[in-house]
MDAnalysis code that builds the backbone (N, CA, C; Angstrom):
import MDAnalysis as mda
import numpy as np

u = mda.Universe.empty(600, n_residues=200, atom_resindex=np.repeat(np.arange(200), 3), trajectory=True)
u.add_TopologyAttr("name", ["N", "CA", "C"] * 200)
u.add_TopologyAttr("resid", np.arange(1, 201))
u.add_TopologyAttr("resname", ["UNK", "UNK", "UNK", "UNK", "UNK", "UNK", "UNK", "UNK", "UNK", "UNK", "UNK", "UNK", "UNK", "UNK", "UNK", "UNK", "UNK", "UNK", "UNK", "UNK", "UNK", "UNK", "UNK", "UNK", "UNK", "UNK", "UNK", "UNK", "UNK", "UNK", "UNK", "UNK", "UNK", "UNK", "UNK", "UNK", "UNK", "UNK", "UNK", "UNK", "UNK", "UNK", "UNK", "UNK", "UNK", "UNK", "UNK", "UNK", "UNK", "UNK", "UNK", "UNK", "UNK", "UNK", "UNK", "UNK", "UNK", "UNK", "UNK", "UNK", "UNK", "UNK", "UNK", "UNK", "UNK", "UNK", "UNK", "UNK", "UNK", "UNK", "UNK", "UNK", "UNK", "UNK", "UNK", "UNK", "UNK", "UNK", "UNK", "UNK", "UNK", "UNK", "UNK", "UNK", "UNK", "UNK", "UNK", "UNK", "UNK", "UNK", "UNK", "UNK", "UNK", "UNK", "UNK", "UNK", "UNK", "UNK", "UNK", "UNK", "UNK", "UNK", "UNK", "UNK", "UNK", "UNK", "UNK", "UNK", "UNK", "UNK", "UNK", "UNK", "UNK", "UNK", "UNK", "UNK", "UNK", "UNK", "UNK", "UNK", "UNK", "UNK", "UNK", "UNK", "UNK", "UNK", "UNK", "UNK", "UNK", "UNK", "UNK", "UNK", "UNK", "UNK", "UNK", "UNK", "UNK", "UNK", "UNK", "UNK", "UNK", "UNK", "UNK", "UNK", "UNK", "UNK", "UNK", "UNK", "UNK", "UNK", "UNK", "UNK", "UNK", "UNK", "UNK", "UNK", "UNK", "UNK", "UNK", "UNK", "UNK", "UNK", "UNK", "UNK", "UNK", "UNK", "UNK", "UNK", "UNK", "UNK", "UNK", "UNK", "UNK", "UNK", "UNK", "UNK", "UNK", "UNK", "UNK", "UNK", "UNK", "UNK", "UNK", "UNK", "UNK", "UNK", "UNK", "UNK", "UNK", "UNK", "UNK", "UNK", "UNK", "UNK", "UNK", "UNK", "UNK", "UNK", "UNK", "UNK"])
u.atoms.positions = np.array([
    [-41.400, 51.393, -23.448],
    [-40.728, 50.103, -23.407],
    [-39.208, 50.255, -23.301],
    [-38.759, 51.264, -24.142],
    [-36.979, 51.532, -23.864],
    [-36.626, 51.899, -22.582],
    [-37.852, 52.955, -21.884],
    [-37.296, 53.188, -20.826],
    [-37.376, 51.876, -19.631],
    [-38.464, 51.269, -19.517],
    [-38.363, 49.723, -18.948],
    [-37.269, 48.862, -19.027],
    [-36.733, 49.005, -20.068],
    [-35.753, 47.827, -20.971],
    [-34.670, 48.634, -19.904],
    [-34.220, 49.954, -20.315],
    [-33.259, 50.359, -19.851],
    [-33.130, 50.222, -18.328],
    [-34.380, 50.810, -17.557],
    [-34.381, 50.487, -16.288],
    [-33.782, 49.443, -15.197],
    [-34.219, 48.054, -16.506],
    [-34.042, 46.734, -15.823],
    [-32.686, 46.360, -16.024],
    [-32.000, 47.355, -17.135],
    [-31.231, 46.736, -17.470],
    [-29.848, 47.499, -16.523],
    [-30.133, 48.752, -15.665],
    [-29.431, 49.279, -14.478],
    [-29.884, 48.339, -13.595],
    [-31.269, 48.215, -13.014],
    [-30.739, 46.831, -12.323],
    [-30.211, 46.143, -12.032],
    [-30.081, 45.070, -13.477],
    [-29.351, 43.854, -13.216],
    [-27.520, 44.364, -12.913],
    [-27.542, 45.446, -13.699],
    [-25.680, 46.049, -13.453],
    [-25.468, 46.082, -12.382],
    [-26.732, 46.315, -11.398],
    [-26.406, 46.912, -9.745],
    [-26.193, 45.526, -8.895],
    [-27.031, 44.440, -9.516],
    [-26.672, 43.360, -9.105],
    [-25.446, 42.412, -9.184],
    [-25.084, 43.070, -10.152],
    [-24.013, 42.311, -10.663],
    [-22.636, 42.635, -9.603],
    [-22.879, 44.287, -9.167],
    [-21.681, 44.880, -8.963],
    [-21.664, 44.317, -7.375],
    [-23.393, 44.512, -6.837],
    [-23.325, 43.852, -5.541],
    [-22.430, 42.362, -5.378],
    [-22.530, 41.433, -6.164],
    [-22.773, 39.853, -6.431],
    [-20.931, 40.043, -6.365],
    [-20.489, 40.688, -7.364],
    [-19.214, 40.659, -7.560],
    [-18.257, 40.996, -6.291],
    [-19.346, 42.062, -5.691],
    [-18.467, 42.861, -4.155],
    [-18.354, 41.281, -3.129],
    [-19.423, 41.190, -3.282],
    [-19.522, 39.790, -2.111],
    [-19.045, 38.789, -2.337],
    [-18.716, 38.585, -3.777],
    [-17.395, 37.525, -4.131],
    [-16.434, 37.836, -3.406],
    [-15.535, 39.099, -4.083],
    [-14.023, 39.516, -3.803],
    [-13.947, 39.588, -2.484],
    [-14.918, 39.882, -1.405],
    [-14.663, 39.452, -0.132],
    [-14.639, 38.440, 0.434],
    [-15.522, 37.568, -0.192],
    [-15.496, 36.026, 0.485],
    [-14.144, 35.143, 0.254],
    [-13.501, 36.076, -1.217],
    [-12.295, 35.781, -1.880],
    [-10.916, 35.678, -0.967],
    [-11.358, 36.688, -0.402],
    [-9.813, 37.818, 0.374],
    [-8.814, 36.584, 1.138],
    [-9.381, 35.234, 1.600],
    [-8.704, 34.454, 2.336],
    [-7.791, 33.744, 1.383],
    [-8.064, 33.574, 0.060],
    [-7.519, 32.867, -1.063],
    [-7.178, 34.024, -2.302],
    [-6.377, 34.791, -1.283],
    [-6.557, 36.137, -2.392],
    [-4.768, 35.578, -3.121],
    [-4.041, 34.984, -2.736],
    [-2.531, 33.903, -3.015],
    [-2.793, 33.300, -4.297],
    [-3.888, 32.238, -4.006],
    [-3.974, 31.512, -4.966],
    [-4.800, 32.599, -6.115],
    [-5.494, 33.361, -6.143],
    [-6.138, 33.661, -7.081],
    [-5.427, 34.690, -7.777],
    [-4.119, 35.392, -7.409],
    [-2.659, 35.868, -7.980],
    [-2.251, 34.916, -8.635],
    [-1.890, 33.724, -8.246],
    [-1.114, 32.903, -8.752],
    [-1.976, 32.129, -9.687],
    [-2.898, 31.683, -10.143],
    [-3.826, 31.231, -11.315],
    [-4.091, 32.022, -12.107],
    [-4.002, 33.609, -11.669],
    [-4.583, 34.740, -12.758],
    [-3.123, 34.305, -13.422],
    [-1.984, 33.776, -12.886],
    [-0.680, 34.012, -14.016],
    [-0.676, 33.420, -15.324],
    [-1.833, 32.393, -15.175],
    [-1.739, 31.459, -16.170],
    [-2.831, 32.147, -17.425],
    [-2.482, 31.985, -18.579],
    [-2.984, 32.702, -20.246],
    [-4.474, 31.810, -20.145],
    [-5.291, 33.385, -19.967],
    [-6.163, 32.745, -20.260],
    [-7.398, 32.693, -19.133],
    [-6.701, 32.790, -18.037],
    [-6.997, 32.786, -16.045],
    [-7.519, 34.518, -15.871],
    [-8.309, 34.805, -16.155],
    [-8.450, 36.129, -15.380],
    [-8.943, 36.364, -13.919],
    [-9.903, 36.890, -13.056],
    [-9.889, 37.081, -11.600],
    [-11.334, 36.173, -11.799],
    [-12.081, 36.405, -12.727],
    [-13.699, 35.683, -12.745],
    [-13.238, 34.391, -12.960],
    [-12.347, 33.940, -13.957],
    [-12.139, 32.575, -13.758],
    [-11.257, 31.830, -12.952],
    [-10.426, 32.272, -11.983],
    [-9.717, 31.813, -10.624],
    [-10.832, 31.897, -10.091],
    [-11.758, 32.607, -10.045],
    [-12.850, 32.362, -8.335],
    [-13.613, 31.246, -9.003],
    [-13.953, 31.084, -10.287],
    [-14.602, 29.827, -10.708],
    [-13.682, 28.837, -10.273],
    [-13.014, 28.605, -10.314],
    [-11.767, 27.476, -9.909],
    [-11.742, 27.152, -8.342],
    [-11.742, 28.267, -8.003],
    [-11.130, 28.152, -6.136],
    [-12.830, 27.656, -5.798],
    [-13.910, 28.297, -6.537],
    [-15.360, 28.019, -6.271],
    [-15.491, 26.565, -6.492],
    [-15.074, 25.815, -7.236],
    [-15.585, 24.341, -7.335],
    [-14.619, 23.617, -6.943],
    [-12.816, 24.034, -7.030],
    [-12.136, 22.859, -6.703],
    [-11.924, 23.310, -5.397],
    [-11.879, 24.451, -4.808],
    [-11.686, 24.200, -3.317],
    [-9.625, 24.503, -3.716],
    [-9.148, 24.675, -2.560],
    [-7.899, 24.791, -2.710],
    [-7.007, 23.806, -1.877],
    [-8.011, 22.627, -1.529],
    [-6.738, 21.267, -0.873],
    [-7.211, 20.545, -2.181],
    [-6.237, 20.058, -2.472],
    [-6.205, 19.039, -3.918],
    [-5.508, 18.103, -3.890],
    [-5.700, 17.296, -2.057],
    [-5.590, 16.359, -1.412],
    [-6.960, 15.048, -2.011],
    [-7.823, 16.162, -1.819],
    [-9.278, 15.240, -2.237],
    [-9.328, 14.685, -3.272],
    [-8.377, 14.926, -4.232],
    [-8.417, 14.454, -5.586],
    [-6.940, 13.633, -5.889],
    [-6.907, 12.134, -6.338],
    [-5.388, 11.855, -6.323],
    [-4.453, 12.155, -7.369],
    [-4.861, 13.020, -8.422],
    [-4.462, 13.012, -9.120],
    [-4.845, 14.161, -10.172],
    [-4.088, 14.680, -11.085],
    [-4.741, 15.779, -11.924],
    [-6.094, 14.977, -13.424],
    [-5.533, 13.840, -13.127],
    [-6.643, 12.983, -14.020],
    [-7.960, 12.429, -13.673],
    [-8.006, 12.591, -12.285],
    [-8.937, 12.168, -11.261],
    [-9.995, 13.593, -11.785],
    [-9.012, 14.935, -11.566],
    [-9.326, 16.102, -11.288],
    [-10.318, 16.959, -12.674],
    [-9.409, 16.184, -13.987],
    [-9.861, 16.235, -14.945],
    [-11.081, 15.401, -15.896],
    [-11.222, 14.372, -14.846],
    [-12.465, 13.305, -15.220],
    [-13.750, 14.239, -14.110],
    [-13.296, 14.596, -13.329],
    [-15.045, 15.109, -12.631],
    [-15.211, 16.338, -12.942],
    [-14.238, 17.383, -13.658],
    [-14.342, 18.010, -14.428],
    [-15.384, 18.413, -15.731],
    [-15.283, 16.812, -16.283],
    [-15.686, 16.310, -17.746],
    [-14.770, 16.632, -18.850],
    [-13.679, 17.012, -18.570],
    [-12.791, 17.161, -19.661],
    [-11.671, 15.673, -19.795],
    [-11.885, 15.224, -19.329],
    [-11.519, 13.965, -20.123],
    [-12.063, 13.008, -21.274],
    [-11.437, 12.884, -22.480],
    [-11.697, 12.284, -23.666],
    [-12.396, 10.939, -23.514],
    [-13.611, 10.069, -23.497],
    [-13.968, 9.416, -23.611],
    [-12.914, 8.083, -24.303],
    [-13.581, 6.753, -24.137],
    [-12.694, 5.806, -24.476],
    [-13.996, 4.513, -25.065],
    [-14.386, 5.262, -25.578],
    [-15.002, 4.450, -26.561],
    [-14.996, 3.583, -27.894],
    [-14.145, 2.037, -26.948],
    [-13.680, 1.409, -28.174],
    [-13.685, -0.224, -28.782],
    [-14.290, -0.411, -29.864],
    [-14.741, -1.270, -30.160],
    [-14.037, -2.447, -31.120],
    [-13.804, -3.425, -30.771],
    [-12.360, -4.169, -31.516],
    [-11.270, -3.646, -31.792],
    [-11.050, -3.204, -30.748],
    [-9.325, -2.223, -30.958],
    [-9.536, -0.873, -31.669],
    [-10.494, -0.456, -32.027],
    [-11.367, 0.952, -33.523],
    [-11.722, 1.937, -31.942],
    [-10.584, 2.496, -32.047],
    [-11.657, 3.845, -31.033],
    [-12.637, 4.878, -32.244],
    [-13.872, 4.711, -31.175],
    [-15.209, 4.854, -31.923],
    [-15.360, 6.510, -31.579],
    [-15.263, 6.846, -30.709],
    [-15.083, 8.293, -30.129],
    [-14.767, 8.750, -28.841],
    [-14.211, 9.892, -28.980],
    [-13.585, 10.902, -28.357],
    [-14.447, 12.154, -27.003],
    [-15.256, 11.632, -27.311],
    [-16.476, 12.572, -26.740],
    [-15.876, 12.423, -25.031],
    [-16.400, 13.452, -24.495],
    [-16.160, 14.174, -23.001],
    [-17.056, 13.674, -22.518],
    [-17.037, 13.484, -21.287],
    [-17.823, 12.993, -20.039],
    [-18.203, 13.725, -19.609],
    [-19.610, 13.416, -18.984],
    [-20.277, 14.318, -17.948],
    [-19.686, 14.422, -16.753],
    [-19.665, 16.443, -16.382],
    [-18.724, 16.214, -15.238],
    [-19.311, 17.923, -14.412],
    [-18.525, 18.420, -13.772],
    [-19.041, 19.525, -13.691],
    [-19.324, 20.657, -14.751],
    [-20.612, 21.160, -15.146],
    [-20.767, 22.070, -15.927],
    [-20.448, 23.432, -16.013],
    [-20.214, 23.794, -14.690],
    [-19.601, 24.750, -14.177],
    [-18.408, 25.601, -14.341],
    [-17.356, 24.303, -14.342],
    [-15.878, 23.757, -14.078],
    [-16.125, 24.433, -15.865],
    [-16.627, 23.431, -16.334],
    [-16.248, 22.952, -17.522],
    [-16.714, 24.343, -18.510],
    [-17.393, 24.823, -18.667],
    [-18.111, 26.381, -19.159],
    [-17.346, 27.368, -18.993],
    [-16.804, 27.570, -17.663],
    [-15.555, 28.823, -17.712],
    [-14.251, 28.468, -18.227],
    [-14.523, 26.773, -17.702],
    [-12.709, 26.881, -18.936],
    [-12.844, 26.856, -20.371],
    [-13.593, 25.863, -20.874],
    [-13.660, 26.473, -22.316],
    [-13.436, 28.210, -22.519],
    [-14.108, 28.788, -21.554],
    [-13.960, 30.311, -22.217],
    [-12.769, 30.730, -21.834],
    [-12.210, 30.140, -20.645],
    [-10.769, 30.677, -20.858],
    [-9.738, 29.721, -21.588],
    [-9.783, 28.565, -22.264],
    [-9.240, 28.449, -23.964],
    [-9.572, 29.147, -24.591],
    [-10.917, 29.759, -24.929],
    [-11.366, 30.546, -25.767],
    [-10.170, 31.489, -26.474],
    [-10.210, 32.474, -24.640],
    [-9.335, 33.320, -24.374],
    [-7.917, 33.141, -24.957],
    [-7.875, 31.943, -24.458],
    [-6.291, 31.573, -25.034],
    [-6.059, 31.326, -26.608],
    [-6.933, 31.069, -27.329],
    [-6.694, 30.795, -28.606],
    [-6.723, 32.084, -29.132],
    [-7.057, 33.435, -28.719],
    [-6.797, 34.724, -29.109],
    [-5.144, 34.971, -28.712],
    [-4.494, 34.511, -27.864],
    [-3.021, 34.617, -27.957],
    [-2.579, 34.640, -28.939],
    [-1.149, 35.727, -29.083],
    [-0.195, 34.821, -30.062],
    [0.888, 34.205, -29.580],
    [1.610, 34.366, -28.767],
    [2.847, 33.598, -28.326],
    [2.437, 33.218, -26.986],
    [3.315, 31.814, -26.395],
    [3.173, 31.310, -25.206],
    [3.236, 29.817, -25.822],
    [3.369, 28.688, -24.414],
    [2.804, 27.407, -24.528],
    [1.646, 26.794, -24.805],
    [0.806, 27.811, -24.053],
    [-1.080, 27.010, -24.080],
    [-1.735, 27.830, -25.489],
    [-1.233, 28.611, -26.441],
    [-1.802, 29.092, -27.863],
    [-0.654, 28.044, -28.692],
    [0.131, 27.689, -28.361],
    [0.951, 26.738, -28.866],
    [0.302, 25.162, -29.217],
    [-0.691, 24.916, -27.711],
    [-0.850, 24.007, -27.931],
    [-1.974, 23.765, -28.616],
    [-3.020, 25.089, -28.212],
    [-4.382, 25.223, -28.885],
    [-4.017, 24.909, -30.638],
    [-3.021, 25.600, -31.527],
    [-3.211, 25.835, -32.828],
    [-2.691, 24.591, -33.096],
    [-1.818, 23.310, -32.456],
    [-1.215, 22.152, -32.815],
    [-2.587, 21.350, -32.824],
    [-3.064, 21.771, -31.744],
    [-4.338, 20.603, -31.857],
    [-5.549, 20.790, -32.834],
    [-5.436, 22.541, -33.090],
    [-6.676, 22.544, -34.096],
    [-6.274, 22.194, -35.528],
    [-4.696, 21.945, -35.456],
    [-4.431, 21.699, -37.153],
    [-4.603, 20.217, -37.465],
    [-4.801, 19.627, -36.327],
    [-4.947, 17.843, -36.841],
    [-6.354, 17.755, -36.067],
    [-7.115, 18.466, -35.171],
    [-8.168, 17.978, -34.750],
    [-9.329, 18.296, -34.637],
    [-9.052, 19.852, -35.290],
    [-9.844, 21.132, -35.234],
    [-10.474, 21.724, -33.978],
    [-11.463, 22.843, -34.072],
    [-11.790, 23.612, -33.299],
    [-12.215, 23.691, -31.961],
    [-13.277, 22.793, -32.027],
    [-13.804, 22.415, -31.333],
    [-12.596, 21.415, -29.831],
    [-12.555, 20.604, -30.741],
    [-11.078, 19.689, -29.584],
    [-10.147, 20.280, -29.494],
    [-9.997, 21.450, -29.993],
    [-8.734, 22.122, -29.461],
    [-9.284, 22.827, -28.318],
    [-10.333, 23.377, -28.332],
    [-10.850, 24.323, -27.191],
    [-10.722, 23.185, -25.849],
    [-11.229, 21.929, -25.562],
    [-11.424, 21.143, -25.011],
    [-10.069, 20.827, -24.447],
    [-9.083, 20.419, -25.506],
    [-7.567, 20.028, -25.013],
    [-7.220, 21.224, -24.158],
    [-7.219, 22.108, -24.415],
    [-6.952, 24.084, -24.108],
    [-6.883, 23.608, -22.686],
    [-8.677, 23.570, -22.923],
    [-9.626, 23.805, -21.211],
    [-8.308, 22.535, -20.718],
    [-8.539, 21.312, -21.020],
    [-7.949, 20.253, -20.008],
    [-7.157, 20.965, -19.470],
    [-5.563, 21.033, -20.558],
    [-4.674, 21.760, -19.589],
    [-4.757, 22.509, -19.171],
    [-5.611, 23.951, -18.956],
    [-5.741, 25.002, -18.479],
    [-6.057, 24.349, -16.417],
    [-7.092, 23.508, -16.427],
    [-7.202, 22.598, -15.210],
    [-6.006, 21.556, -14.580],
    [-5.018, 21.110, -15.585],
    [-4.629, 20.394, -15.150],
    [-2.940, 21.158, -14.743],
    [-3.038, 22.192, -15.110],
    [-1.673, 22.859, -14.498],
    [-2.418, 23.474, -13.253],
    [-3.405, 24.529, -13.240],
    [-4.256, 24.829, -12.158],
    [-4.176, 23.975, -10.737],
    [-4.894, 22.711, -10.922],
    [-4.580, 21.107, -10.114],
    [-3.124, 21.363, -9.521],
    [-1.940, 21.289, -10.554],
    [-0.120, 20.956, -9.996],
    [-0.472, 22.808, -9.097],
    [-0.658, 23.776, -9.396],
    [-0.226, 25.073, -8.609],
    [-0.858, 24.774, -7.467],
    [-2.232, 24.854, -7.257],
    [-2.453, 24.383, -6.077],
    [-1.842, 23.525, -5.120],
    [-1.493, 22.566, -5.684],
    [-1.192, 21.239, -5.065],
    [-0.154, 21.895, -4.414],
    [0.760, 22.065, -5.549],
    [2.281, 22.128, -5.145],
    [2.431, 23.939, -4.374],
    [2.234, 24.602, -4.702],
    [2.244, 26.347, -4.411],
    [2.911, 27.148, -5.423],
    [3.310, 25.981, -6.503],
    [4.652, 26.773, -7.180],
    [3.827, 27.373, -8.514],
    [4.115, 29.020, -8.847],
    [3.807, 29.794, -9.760],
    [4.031, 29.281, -11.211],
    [3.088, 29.457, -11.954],
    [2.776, 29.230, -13.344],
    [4.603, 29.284, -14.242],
    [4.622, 28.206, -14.842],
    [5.918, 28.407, -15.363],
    [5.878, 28.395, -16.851],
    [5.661, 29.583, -17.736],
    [5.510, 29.361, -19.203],
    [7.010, 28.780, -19.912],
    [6.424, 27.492, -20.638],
    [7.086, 26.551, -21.235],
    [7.781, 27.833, -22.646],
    [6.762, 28.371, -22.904],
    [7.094, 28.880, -24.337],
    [6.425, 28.529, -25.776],
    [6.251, 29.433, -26.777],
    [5.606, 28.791, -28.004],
    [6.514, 27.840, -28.498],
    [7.677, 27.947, -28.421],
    [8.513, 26.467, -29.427],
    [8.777, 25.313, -28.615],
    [8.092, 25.245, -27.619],
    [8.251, 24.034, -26.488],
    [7.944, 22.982, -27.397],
    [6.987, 22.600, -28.226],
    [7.008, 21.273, -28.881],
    [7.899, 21.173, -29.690],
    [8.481, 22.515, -30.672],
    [9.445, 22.313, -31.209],
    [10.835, 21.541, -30.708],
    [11.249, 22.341, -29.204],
    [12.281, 21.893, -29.155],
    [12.309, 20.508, -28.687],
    [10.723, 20.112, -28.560],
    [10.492, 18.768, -27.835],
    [10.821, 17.623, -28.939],
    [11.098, 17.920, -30.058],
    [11.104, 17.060, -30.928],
    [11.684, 17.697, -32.136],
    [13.220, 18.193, -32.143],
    [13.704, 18.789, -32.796],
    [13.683, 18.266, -34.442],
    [13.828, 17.343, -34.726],
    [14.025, 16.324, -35.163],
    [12.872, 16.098, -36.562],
    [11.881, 15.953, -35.731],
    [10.717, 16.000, -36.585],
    [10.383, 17.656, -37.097],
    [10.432, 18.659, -36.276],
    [10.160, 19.916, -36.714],
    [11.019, 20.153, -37.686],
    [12.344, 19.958, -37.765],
    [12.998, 19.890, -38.625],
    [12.775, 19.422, -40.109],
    [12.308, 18.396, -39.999],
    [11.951, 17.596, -41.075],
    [10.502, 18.148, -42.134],
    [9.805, 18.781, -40.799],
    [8.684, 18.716, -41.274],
    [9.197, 20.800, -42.312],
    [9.893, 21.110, -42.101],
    [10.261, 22.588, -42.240],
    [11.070, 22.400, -43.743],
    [11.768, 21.125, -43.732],
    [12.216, 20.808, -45.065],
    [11.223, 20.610, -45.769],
    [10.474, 19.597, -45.806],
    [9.598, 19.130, -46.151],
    [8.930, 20.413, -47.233],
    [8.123, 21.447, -46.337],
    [7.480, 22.277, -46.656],
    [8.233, 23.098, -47.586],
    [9.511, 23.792, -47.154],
    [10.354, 24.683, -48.283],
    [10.312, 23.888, -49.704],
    [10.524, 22.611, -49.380],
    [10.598, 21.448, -50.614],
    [10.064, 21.126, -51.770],
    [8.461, 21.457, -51.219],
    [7.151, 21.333, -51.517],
    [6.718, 22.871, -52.768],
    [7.686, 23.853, -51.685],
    [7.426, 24.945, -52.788],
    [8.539, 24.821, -53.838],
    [9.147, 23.634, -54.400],
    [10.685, 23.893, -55.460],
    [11.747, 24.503, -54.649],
    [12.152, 24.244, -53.686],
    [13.003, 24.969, -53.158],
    [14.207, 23.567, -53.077],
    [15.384, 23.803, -53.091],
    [16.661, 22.635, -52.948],
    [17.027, 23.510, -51.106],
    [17.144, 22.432, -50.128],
    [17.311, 22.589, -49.247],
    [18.727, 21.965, -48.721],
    [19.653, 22.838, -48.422],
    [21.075, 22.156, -47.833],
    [21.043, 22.557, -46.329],
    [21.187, 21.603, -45.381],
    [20.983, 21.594, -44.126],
    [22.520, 21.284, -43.513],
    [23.124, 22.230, -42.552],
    [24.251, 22.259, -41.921],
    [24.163, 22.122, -40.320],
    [24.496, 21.207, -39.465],
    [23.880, 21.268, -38.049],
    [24.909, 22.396, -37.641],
    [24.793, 23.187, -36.840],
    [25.592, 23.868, -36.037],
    [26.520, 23.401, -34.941],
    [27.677, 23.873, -34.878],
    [28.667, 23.199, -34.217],
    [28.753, 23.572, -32.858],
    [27.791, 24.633, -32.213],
    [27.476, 24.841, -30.823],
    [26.027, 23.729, -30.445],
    [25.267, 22.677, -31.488],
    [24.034, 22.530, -31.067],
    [24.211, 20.625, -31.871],
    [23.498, 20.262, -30.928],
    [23.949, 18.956, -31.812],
    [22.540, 18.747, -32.696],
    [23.464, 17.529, -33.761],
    [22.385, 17.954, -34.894],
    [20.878, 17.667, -34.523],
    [20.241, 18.009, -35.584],
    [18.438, 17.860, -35.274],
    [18.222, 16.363, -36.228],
    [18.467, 16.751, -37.604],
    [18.952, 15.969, -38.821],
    [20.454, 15.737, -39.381],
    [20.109, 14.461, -40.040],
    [21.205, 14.323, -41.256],
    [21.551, 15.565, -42.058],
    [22.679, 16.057, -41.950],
    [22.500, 16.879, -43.217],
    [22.063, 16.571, -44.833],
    [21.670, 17.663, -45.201],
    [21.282, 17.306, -46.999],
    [21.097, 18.056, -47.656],
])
């Protein structure tokens, strides 16, 4: 039986390697774009050909990256009842689409620095695991969508991109916390940076 097991299990490797050869060639015409999507955290060469495989590379057909992200199925449901949104749940969309990007959030939530592990750990601290993988995947598609469209290479924002997006509140929230442990906090804005906060 081991040797059976093992047998089948050179097999399927041989298939795999065939399956894979006859990808990377069918690839070779979109071998641009699939450089330029591997740039993005998270994008390796199996999941650009998943990409170029279902969206195709005119992203004319689609008007929009929200268009792009609803037949996807990664768009958040809007299920809502006297003003009470009832839930959040994803739409049926491609399963395809939608299966390799989760795994490349996956991927991305093993990061430590960048924008898209930035955004994964913001969303799992107010929304947890699960919807963070989901938010991940969205954007992982919906920057994908702008490169295509546009031609222009992956541009990492950075891990403190929300920070600096809202200086203000990060700030606050950083007092807050030192605060929390007994700490007296005196805050000085810097005279090269304008302030974030009041001082205190």
């Amino acid at each position: 039986m081991l040797k059976a097991h093992y047998e089948h299990y050179q097999f399927l490797s041989e298939q795999i390697k065939t399956f894979e050869t006859h990808i990377a060639q069918s690839m070779q015409p979109y071998a641009e774009q699939v450089e330029a999507l591997m740039g993005i955290p998270g994008v390796d060469q199996l999941v650009a050909w998943h990409l170029i495989a279902e969206m195709g590379v005119d992203m004319s057909v689609l008007p929009d990256a929200d268009h792009c992200a609803s037949w996807a199925g990664l768009s958040p449901g809007t299920c809502e009842s006297a003003g009470k949104q009832l839930s959040g749940r994803t739409k049926k969309g491609n399963k395809y689409l939608r299966r390799i990007l989760t795994q490349a959030a996956w991927a991305v939530s093993h990061c430590k620095q960048g924008y898209l592990p930035a955004l994964f750990y913001r969303v799992k601290a107010r929304r947890g695991w699960g919807r963070a993988i989901v938010a991940t995947a969205h954007k992982i598609l919906v920057i994908a969508y702008c490169m295509l469209k546009s031609g222009m290479p992956y541009q990492e924002l950075g891990g403190d991109y929300f920070d600096k997006l809202h200086p203000d509140r990060t700030a606050r929230r950083l007092i807050q916390r030192l605060e929390r442990l007994g700490l007296h906090v005196m805050v000085t804005p810097s005279p090269t940076l304008s302030p974030a906060v009041p001082a205190r």
